[in-house]
matplotlib code that plots the C-alpha trace (Angstrom):
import matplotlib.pyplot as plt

x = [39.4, 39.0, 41.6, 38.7, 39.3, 40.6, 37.9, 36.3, 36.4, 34.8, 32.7, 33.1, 31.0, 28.4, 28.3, 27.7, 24.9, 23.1, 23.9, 22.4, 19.5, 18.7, 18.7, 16.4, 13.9, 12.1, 8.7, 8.1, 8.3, 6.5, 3.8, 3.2, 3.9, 1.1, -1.3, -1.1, -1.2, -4.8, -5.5, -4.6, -6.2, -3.4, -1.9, -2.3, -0.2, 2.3, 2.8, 3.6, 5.5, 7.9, 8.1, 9.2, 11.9, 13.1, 13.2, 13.6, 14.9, 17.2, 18.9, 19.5, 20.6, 23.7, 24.4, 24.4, 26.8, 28.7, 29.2, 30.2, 32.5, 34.5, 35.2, 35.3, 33.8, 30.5, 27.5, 29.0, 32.4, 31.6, 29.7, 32.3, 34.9, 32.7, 32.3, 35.9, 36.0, 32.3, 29.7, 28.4, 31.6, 31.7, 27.9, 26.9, 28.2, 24.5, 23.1, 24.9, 24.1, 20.5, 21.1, 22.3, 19.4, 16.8, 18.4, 18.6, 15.1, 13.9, 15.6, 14.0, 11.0, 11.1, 12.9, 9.8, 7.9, 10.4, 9.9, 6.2, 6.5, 9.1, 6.2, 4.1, 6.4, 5.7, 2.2, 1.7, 3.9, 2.0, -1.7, 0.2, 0.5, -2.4, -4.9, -6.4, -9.3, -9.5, -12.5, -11.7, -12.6, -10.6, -8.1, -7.8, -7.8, -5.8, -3.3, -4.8, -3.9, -0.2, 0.2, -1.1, 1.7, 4.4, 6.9, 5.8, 6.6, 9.8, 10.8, 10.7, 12.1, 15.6, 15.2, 15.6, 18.1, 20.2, 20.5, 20.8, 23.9, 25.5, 25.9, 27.1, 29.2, 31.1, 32.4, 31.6, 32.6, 32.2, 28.9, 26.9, 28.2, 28.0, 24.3, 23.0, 24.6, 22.9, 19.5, 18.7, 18.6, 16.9, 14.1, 14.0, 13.3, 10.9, 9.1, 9.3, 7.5, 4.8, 4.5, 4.4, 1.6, -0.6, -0.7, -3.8, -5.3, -8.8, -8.0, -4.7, -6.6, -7.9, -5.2, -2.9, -5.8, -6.0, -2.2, -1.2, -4.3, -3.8, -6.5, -6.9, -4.3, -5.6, -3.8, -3.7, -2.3, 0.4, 1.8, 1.2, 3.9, 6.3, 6.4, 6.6, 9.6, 11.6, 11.0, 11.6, 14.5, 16.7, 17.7, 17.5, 19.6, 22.7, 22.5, 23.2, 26.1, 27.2, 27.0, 28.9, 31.8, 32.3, 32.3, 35.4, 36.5, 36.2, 32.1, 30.1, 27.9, 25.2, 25.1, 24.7, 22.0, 19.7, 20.6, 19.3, 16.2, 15.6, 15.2, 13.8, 10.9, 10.7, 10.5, 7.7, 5.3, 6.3, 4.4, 1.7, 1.0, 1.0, -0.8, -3.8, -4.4, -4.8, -6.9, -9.1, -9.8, -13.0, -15.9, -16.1, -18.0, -15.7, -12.6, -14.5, -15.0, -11.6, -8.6, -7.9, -8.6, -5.9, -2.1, -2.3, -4.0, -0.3, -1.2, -4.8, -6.3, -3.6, -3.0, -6.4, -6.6, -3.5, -5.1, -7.8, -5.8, -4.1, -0.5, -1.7, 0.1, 3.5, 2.6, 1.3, 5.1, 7.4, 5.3, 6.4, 9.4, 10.3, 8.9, 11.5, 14.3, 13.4, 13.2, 16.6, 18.3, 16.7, 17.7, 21.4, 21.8, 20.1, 22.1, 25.5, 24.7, 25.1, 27.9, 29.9, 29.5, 31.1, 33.5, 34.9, 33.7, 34.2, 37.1, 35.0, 36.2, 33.8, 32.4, 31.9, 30.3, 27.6, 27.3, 26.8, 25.0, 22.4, 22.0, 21.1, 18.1, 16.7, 16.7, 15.3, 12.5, 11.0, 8.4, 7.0, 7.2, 5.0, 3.0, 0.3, -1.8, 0.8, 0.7, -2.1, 0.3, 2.6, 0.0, -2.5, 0.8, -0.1, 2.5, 1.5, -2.4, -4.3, -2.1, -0.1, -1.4, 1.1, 4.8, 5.5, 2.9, 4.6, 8.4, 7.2, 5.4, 8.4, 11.1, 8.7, 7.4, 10.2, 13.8, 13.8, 12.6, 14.6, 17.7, 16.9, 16.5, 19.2, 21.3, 20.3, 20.9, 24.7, 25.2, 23.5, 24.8, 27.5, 29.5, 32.5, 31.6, 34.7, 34.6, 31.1, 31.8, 34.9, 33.0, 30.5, 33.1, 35.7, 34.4, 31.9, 33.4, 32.9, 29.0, 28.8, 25.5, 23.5, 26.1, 24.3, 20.3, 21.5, 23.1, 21.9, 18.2, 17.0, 19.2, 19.3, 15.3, 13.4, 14.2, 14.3, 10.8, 9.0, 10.3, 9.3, 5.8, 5.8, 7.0, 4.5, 1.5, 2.9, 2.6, -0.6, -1.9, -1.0, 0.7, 3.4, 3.8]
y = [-2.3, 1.1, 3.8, 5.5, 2.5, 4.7, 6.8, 3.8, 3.5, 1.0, 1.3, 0.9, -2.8, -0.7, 1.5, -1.0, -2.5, 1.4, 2.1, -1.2, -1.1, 2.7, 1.3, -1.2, 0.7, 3.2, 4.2, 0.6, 0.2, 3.0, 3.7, 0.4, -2.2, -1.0, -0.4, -3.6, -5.8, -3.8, -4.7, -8.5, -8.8, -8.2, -11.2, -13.6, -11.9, -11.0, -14.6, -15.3, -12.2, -13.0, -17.0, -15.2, -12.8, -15.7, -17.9, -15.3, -12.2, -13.1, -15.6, -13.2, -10.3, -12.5, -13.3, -9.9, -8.7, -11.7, -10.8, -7.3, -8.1, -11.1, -8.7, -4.9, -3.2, -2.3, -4.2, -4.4, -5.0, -7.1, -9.7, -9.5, -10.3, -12.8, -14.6, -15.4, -18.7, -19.3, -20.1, -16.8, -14.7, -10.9, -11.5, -11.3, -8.1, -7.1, -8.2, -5.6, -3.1, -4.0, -3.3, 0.2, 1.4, -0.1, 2.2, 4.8, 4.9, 3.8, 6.9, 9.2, 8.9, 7.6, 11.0, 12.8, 10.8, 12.0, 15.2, 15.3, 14.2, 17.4, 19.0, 17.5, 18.1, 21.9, 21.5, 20.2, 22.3, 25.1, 23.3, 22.8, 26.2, 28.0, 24.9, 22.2, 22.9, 20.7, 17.6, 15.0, 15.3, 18.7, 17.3, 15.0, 17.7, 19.8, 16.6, 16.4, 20.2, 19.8, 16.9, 19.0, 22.0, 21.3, 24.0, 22.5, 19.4, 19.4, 22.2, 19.5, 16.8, 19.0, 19.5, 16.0, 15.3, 18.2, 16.5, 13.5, 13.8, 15.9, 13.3, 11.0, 13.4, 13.5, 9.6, 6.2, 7.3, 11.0, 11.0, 8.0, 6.0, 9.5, 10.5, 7.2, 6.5, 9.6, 9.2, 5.7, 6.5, 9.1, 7.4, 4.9, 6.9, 8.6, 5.3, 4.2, 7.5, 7.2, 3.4, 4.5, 6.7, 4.6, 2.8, 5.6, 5.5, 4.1, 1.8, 0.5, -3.0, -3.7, -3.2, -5.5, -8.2, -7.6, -7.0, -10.6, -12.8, -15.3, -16.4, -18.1, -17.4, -16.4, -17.4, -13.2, -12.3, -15.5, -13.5, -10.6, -10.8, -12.9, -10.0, -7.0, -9.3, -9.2, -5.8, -4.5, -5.5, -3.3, -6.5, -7.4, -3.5, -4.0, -1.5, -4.4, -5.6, -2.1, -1.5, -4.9, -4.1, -2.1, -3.8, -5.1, -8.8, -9.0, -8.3, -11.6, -11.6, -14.1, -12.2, -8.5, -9.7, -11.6, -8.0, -6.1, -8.5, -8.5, -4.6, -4.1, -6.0, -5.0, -1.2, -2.3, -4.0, -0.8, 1.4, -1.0, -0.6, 3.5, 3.3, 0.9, 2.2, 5.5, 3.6, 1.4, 4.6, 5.7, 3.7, 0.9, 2.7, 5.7, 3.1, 1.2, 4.7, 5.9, 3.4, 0.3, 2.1, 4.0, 4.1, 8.1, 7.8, 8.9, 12.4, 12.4, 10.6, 10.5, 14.1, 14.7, 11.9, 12.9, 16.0, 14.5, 12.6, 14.6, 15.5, 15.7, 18.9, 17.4, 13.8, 15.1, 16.6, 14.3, 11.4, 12.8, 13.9, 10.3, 9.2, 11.4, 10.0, 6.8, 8.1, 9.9, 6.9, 4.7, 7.8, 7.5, 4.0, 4.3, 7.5, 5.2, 2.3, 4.6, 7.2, 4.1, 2.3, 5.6, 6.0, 2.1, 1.6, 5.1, 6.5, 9.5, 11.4, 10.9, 14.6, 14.4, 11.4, 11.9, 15.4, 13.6, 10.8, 12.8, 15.7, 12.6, 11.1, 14.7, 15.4, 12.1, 12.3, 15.6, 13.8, 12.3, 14.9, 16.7, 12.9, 13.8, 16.3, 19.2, 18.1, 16.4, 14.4, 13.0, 12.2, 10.4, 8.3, 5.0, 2.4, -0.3, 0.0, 0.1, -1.3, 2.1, 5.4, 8.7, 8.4, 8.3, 5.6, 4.1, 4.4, 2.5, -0.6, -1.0, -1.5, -3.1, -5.7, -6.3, -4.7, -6.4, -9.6, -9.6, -8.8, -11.1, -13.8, -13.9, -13.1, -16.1, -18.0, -16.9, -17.5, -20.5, -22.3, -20.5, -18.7, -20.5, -23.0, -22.1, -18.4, -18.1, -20.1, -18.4, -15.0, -16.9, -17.8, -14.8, -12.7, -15.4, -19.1, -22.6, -22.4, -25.8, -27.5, -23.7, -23.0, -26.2, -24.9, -21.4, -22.5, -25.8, -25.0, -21.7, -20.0, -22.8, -24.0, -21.9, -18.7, -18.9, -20.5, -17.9, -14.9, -16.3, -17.4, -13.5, -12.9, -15.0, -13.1, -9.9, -11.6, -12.7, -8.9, -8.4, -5.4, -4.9, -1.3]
z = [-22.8, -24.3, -23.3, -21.1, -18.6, -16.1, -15.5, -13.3, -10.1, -7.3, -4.5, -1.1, 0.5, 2.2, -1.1, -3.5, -1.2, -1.0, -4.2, -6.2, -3.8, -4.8, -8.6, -7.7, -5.5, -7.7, -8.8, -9.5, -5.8, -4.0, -7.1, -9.3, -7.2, -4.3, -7.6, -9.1, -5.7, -5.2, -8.6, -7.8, -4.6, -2.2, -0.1, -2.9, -5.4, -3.0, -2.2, -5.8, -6.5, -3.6, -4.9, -8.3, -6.7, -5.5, -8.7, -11.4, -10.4, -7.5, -9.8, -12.9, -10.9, -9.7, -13.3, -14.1, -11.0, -11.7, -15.7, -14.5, -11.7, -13.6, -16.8, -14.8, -18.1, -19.2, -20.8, -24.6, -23.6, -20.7, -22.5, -25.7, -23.3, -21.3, -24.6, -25.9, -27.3, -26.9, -29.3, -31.1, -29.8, -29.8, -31.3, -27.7, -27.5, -28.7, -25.8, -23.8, -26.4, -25.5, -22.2, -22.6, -25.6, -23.0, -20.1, -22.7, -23.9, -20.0, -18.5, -21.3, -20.1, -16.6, -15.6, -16.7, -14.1, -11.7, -12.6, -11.5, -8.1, -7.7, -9.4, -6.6, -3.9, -4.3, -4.8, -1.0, 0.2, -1.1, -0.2, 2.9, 4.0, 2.3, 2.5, 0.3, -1.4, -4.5, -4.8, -6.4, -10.3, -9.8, -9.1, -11.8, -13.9, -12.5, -12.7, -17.1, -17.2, -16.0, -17.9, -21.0, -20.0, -22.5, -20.6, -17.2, -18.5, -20.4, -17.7, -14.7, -17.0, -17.5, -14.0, -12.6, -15.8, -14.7, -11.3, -12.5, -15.0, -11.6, -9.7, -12.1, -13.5, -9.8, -10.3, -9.2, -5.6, -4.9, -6.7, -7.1, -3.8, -1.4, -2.9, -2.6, 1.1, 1.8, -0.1, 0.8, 4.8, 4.7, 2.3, 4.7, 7.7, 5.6, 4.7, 8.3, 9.4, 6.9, 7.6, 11.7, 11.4, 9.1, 12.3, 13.5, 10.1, 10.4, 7.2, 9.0, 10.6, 6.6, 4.7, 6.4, 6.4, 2.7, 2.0, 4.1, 3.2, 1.4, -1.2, -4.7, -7.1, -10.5, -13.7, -14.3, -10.8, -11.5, -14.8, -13.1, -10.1, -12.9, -15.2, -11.8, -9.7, -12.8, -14.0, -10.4, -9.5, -12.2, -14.2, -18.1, -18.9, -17.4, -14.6, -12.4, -14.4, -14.6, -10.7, -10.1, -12.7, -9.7, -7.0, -4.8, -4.9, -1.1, -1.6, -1.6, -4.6, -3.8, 0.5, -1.6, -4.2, -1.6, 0.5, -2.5, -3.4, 0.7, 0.9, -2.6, -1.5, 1.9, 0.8, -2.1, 0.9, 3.4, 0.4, 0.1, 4.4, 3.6, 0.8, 1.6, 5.0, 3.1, 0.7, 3.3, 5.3, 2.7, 2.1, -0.3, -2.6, -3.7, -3.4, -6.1, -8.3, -7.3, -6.7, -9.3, -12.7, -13.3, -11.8, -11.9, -8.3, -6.9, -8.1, -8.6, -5.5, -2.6, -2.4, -0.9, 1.2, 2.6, 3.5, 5.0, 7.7, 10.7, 10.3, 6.6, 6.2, 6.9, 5.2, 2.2, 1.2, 3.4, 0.8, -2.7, -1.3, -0.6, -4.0, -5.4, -3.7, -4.9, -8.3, -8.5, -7.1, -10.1, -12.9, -11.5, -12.3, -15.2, -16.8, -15.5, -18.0, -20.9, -19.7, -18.7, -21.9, -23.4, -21.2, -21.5, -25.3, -26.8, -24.5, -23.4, -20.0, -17.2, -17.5, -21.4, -21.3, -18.4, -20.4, -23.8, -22.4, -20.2, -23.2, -25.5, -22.9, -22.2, -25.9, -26.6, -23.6, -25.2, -27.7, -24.5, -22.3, -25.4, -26.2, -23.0, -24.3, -25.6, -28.7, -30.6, -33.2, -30.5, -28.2, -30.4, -32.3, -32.1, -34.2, -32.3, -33.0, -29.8, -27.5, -27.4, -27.1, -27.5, -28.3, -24.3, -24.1, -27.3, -25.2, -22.1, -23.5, -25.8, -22.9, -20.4, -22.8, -25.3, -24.2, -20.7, -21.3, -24.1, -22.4, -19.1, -20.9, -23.0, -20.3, -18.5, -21.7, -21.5, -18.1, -18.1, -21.0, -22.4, -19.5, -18.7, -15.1, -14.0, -14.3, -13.0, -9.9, -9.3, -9.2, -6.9, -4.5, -4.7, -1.3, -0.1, 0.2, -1.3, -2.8, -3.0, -4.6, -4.4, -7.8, -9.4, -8.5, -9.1, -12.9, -13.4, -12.5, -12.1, -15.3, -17.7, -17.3, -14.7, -15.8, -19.5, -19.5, -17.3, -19.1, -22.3, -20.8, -19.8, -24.0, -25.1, -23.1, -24.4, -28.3, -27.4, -26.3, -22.6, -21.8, -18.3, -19.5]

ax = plt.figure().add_subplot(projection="3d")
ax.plot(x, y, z, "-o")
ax.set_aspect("equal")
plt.show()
């Protein structure tokens, strides 16, 4: 291990479990996942989406905690030293490296997201106490217009970066562990209030009909929740292997991922309930010419409906202040995959390498933040022919559709059939007990067959023109 080794540190049980949760909740959760269940007729993809948490993403998130805890280092050096006297030695070290360029590149971009919804945050509080008086279509371009501000834009990027690289500056303990055990609460009451008062929305009665009915399952909806339960749950970059390099040997690993996968999911459907009754409260008409065409409806759609509804004045705000929350809490993990592969790899301090690492991803996250209308040559560059549109656009369907899968599968490879039994089932049991014939399933089954051939089903889709971007 490098000589920067002692800038680790661990988390406490109950910080490990808010922490790895906050990586996993995200955007994903409160934006994309409620947009593509619409999109796939509610109750029927959720069905399959939970089946596939189950099957794919529960399974490879252990591998990746267990990877992490076993060797207490970082993505490259973890699978280098997982690897010793296996086939393809400190070759797997690449797979690791994977890891961290995906969270790189990811982080880039995804912290520009972030930055609009503190964009948004101040826009309802300022329609809040002056009043709302924006239709729809301008509001859409008011949303195109902002989008089109290069200062705006890289402004609120640096913004969330600069609060991002501070708390993982802080340490393992002071920073990521304390923000998170405060963050995550306090989404959740959030969440809970939001979910609450959807209870009086006119739409409330529909959208749990159409979010727990259970119809037809269409081949599309089938590789849609495949490709969403394994991009949702943080797995495929090693920020789950990094989070679980850090984690006590006292902590069970199967009890914290099903914990994880348990409140991931539960938070995803507690979006959909605000969401849809917020959707199901206008006629079917303008849902059809507003909702299911574009995932921009967080900021182009919601924030008048929100002011439509009483208590809109306070929901509008408390909604995108949550959204945030659940953004920061994805950057931080995301920024900690690469600081900690300098720190372990490179024997970089703590401070220089969250300084190094988070200058790097803002720098890098500039031709996107310019690729949406600032600038005509980065927001018409298409490499990938008409399946990208814009270097940002060109950013996103590169890690959805190639880095993850990539790295998920071949993580599941390892683990499956190269990762020493004995060490993996150790890790298994060290903090939980005897796992008896659930190691088999989880090794035997799920990441030697099940796994491996629905990621590359998802792979194969992708080659063949489908896009999870």
């Amino acid at each position: 291990m490098a000589n920067g080794s002692n800038e680790r540190g661990r988390f406490g049980q109950l910080g490990f479990i808010f922490a790895a949760v906050g990586s996993a909740i995200g955007l994903g959760n409160i934006w994309k996942f409620p947009y593509i269940t619409y999109a796939n007729d509610g109750g029927s993809f959720v069905l399959v989406y939970l089946v596939a948490i189950a099957l794919i993403g529960l399974p490879i998130m252990m591998a990746e905690l267990v990877i992490g805890r076993r060797t207490r280092q970082s993505p490259v050096g973890a699978f280098i030293d997982a690897a010793k006297g296996r086939l393809g030695g400190r070759a797997w070290g690449a797979v690791g490296a994977l890891g961290v360029l995906g969270s790189f590149i990811l982080l880039s971009y995804y912290a520009l997201i972030a930055g609009w919804t503190v964009y948004y945050f101040g826009q309802c509080l300022s329609w809040s106490v002056r009043g709302f008086d924006l239709e729809g279509q301008a509001l859409g371009e008011a949303f195109g217009g902002f989008l089109a501000n290069g200062p705006l834009q890289v402004g609120f990027h640096a913004l969330f970066m600069l609060v991002t690289v501070g708390v993982v500056t802080l340490g393992v303990r002071r920073g990521i562990e304390r923000v998170t055990k405060l963050l995550m609460p306090v989404l959740g009451a959030i969440l809970l209030l939001l979910v609450v008062n959807s209870f009086w929305s006119p739409g409330f009665g529909e959208a749990i009909r159409f979010l727990f009915h259970v119809g037809p399952v269409t081949g599309h909806g089938l590789l849609e929740a495949v490709g969403h339960a394994f991009f949702t749950l943080s797995v495929g970059m090693g920020a789950m292997l990094t989070y679980g390099s850090y984690m006590t040997s006292r902590q069970s690993i199967p009890r914290s991922a099903v914990t994880i996968c348990f409140l991931d999911t539960l938070i995803a459907i507690m979006a959909c309930v605000v969401m849809f009754s917020i959707i199901f409260s206008v006629s079917a008409a303008e849902r059809a010419a507003t909702f299911g065409k574009s995932a921009t409806i967080l900021f182009t759609t919601l924030p008048r409906m929100f002011y439509e509804m009483p208590l809109g004045v306070v929901l509008a705000p408390t909604f995108y202040l949550l959204v945030g929350f659940a953004a920061l809490t994805s950057t931080i993990s995301l920024l900690e995959v690469v600081a900690a592969y300098l720190i372990d790899q490179r024997g970089l301090s703590r401070r220089k390498a969250s300084l190094l690492a988070g200058g790097a991803v803002f720098a890098f996250g500039i031709p996107s933040a310019l690729s949406l209308g600032a600038s005509g040559a980065l927001s018409t560059l298409a490499p990938l022919g008409e399946r990208t549109a814009g270097f940002f656009d060109t950013m996103d369907y590169t890690v959805s559709n190639w880095v993850l899968p990539l790295g998920g599968l071949l993580t599941a490879i390892f683990v499956g059939w190269f990762f020493s039994r004995r060490a993996s089932s150790q890790e298994l049991a060290e903090g939980h007990g005897d796992v008896g014939r659930w190691y088999f399933v989880w090794r035997g089954v799920l990441l030697r067959f099940v796994c491996p051939v629905a990621i590359l089903w998802i792979i194969w889709a992708v080659i063949g023109g489908r896009s999870f971007a």
